[in-house]
N, C-alpha and C positions, 0 to 999 in steps of 0.2 A: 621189346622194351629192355633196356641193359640193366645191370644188377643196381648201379650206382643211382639210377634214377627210381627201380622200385625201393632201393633200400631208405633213400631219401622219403616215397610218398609214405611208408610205413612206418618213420619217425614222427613226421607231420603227424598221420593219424594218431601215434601214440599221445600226442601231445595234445591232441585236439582231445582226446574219448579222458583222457587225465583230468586237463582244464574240465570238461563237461562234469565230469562225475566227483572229482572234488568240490567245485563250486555247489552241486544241485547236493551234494551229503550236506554243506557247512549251511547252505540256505536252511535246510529242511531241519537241522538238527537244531538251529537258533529259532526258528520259526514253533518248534514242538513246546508244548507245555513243560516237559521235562526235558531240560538239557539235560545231555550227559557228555561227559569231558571227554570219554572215550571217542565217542564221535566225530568230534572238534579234533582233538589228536590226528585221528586217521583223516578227515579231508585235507588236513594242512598237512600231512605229509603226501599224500596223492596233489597237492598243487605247487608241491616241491618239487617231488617226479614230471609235474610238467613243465616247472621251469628248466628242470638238467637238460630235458628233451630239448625244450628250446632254441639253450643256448647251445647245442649239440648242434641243432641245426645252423645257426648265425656262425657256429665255427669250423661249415664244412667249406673245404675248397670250393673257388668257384672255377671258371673258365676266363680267361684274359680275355676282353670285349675291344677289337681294333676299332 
């Protein structure tokens, strides 16, 4: 496997375990009898870090397709 292509599947994942774990904190913290703001702060900045990932991803080079 070359580096370009593991370095690519390990952005994906970061972006995928980011998405997972900020949405299931902002469910879970809205869904609690006691919100606290602290919570809400931290998943939306972890779905922030997944959108950087993202778009990290949508602006890697690709290969020119004849």
């Amino acid at each position: 496997m070359s580096k370009k292509f593991m370095s690519t599947l390990l952005l994906f994942a970061v972006f995928i375990g980011f998405m997972y774990w900020g949405i299931s904190l902002l469910v879970s913290t809205i869904n609690s009898p006691k919100m606290d703001g602290e919570y809400i702060v931290y998943s939306i900045l972890l779905l922030v870090c997944a959108g950087y990932a993202l778009i990290s991803l949508l602006l890697l080079p690709r290969k020119k397709m004849r």
